[in-house]
C-alpha positions in Angstrom: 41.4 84.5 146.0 45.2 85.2 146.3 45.1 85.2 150.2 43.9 81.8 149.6 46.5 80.8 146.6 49.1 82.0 149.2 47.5 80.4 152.4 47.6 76.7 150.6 51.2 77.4 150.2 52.1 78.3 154.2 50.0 76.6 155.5 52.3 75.7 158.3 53.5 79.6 158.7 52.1 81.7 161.6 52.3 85.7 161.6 52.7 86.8 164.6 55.2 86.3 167.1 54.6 85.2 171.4 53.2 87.7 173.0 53.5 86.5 176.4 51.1 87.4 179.0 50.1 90.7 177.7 48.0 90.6 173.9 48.1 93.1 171.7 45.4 93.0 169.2 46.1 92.9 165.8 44.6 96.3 164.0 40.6 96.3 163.8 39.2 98.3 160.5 36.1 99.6 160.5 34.1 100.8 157.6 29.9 101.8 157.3 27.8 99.9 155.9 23.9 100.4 155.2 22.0 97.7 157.1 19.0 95.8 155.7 17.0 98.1 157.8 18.1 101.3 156.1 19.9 102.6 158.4 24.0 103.4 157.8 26.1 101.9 161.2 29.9 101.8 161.4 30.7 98.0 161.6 33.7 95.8 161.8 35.4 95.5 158.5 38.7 93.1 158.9 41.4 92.4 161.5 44.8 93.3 160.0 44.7 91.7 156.5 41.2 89.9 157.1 42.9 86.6 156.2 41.0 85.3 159.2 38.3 87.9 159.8 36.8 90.0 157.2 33.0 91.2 156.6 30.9 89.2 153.9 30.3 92.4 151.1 30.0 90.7 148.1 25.9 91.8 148.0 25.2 95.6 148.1 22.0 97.0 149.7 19.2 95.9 147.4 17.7 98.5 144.9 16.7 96.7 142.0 14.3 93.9 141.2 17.1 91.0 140.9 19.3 92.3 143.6 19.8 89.6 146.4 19.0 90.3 149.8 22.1 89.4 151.8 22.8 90.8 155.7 26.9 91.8 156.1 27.9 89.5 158.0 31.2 88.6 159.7 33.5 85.6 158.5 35.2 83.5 160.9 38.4 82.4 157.8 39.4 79.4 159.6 39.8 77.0 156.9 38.7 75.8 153.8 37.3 73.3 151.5 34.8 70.8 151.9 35.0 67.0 152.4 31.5 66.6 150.9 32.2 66.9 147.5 27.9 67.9 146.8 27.2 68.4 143.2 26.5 72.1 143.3 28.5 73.3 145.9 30.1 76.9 144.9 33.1 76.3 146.6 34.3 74.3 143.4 34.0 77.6 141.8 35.4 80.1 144.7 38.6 78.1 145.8 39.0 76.7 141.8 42.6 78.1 142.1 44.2 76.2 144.7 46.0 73.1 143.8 43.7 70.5 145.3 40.3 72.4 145.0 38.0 72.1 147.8 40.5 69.5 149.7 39.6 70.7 153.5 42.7 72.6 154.5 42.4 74.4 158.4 44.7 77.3 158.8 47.3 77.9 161.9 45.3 77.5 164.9 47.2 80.5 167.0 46.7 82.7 164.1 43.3 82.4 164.1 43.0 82.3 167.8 44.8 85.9 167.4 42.8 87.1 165.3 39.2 86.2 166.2 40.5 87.6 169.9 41.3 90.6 168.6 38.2 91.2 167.0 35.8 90.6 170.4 38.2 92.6 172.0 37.9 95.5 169.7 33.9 95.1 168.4 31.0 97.1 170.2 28.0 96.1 168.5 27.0 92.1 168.7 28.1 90.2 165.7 27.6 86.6 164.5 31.0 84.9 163.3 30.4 82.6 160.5 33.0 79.8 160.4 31.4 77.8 157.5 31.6 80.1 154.1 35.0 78.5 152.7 34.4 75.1 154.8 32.7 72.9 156.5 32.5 73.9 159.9 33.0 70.5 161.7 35.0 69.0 159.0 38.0 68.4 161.6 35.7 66.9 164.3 37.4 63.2 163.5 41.2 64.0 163.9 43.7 63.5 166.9 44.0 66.1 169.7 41.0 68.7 170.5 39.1 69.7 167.5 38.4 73.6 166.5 34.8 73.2 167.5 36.0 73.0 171.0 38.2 75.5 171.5 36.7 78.1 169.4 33.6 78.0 171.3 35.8 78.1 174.6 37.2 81.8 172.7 33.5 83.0 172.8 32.6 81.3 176.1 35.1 84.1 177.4 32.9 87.0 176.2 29.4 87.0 176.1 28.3 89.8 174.0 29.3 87.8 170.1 28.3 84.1 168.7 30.4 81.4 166.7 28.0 79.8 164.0 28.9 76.3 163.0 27.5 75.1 159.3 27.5 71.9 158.6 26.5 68.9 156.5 28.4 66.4 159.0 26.0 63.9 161.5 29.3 63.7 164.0 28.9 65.5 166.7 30.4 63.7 170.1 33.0 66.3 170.0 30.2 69.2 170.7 28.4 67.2 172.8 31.5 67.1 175.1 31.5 71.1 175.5 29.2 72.2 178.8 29.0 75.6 177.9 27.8 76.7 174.6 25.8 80.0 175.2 27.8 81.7 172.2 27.5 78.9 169.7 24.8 77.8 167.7 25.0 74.9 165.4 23.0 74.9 161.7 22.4 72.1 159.4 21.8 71.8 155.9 19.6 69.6 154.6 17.6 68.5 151.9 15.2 65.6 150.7 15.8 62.5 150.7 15.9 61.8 147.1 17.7 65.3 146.3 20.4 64.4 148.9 21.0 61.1 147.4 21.2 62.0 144.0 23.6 65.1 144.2 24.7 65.7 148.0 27.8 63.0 149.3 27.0 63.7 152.8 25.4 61.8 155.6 22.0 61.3 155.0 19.7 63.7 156.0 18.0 61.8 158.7 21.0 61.0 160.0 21.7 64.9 160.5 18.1 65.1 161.6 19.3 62.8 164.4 22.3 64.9 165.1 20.8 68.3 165.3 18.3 66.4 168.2 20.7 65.2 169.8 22.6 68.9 170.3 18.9 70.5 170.8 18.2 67.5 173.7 21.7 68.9 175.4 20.3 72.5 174.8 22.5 74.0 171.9 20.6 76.2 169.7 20.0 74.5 166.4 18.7 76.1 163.3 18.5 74.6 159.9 18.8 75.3 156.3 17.0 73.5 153.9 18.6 74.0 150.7 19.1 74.3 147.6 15.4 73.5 147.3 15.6 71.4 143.6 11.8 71.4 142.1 12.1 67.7 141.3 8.8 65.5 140.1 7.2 65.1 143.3 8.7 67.7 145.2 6.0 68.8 147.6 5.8 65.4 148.6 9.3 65.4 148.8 10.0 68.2 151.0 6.8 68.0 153.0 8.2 64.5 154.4 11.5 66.5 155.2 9.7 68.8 156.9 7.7 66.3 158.8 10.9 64.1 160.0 12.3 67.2 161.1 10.0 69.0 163.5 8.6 65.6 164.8 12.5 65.2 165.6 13.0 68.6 167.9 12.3 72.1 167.2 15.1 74.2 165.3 15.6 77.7 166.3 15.6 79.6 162.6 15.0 77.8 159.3 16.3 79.2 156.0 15.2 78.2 152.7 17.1 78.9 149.4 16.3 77.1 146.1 19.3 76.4 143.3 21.9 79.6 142.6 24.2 79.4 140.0 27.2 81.4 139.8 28.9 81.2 137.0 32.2 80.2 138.3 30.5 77.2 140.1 28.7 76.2 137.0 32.2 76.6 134.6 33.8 74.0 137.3 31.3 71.7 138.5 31.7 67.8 137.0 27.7 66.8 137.8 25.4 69.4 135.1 22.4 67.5 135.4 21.5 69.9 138.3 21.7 73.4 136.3 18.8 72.3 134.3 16.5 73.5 137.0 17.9 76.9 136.2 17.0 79.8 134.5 18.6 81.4 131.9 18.5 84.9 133.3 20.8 85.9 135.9 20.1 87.5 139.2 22.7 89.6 141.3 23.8 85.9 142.2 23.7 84.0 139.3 21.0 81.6 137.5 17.9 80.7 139.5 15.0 78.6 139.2 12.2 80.8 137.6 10.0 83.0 139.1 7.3 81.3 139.1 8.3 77.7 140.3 10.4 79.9 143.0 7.2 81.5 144.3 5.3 78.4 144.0 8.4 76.7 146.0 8.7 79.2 149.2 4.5 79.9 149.2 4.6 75.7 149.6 7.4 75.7 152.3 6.1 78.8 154.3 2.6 77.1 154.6 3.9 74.0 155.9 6.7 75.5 158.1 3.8 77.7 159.6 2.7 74.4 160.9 5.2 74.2 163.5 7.4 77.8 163.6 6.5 81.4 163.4 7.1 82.7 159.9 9.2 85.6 161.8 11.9 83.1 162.6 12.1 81.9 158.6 14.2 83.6 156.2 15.0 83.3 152.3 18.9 83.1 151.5 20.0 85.3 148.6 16.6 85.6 147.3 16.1 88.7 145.0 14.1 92.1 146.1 11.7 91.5 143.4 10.9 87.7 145.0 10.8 89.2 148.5 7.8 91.7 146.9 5.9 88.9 145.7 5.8 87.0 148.5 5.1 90.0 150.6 7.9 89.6 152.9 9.9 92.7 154.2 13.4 92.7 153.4 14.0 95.0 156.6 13.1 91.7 158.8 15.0 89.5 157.2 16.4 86.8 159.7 18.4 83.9 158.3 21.5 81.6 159.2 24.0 84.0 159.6 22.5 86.9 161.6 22.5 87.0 165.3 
């Protein structure tokens, strides 16, 4: 949080200085980690400060019943903020110390470019960079001049061992659509029902992301889709069955990952709309209030059967869903696939 407190106030700085024609990565630390599968594996930890590229470690290997399952992955720090101010979004809560909140802010284009290079240069093992924890991936896709989408997926055009993920709640996507190599992207949407999105989310509707994600799957992208938070309002089967329906008779998304209503506290002390958290429980998990048990079971057992429908379960994954949730459902943890893994 003080990177960032610092960051909103040099915003126009850069740390590094020309380099001319021969780089010099910045320093790579390293640091093991126990995977989801068990085993322990050295891993990527930061470049230099990891202002721009650090590891995700906010959720320990999973022990107890209400530990969340969470993979480690890598985040791409290019910016933050959101310009889809949703009603539940945690980024109220994570950046609720910079002066303007969640007002999209992008960071110094050749720092980052520095950065993110010397990371593929200097990591072995394949790694998925997620550019869309603090931010909206695409949120700059509308302003003058060539848009980060573009030339950050020209960075990892140049390698072909790592992948940029882009998360996104925006429909616009002419600015991707213009790239003709994309091997080492992949695109993700969130979405939600219909009425759910309308009532809390002040994004593009979801059939007009729907529309979006075909149009990147029709120019071969590889598209995969979150549907969540998942709210259990009346009607909800109905609800997200129809989702589901629009979706795959749309085009056919490479992962889906479903996650229903978490509520850290931070979020929940500076969020403006409430009338979500009364879907929550009182207990706390390791990340924050959920639905209950039950109505979560009853929730992913609903949205597994119908996803079975049209994807193999293999390629479906639970976001920061506890151990204990994970047993009940008699899903192994060890296989977990979701948005941000390769």
């Amino acid at each position: 949080m003080e990177n960032l407190v610092r960051e909103s106030k040099q915003i126009a700085a850069t740390e590094y200085q020309d380099y001319g024609d021969v780089f010099k990565p910045l320093k790579a630390h390293f640091a093991r980690y126990k995977m989801l599968s068990g085993q322990t594996a050295k891993r990527l930890q930061r470049i230099s400060s990891g202002s721009i590229v650090k590891r995700f470690e906010h959720t320990p290997y999973p022990r107890e019943a209400l530990d969340v399952i969470c993979p480690h992955f890598l985040e791409l720090k290019w910016g933050y903020g959101c310009p889809f101010d949703c009603a539940w979004c945690f980024l109220k809560g994570t950046l609720r110390m910079l002066p303007e909140k969640t007002a999209p802010k992008t960071k110094p284009r050749e720092k980052v470019r520095r950065h993110v290079k010397s990371a593929l240069l200097q990591t072995i093992k394949p790694e998925m960079f997620n550019t869309g924890e603090l931010c909206d991936s695409l949120m700059d896709e509308r302003g003058n001049g060539r848009p980060f989408s573009q030339w950050i997926t020209q960075e990892f055009e140049n390698q072909k061992k790592h992948k940029v993920l882009f998360l996104t709640k925006s429909s616009y996507v002419k600015k991707l659509l213009e790239i003709e190599k994309h091997d080492q992207a992949v695109v993700s949407f969130s979405l939600n029902a219909y009425r759910v999105s309308r009532k809390w989310e002040k994004a593009p509707s979801p059939k007009a992301r729907i529309k979006a994600g075909q149009k990147l799957s029709d120019a071969k992208w590889e598209v995969r889709v979150r549907i969540d938070p998942i709210v259990p309002i009346p009607d909800w089967k109905k609800a997200y069955a129809e989702l589901i329906e629009d979706l795959f008779s749309s085009y056919r998304p490479s992962r889906v990952t479903l996650g229903t209503p978490r509520g850290l506290q931070s979020t929940l002390n500076n969020v403006t709309d409430r009338s979500w958290i009364k879907y929550l429980d009182s207990q706390s998990s390791g990340w924050g209030r959920k639905v209950a048990d039950e109505k979560r079971e009853e929730i992913y057992r609903f949205l597994l059967e119908k996803l079975e429908e049209h994807l193999s379960l293999n390629r479906v994954g639970l976001c920061k869903e506890t151990l204990e949730m994970f047993r009940i459902l008699d899903r192994d943890f060890r296989k977990q696939v979701c948005n941000c893994m390769m």
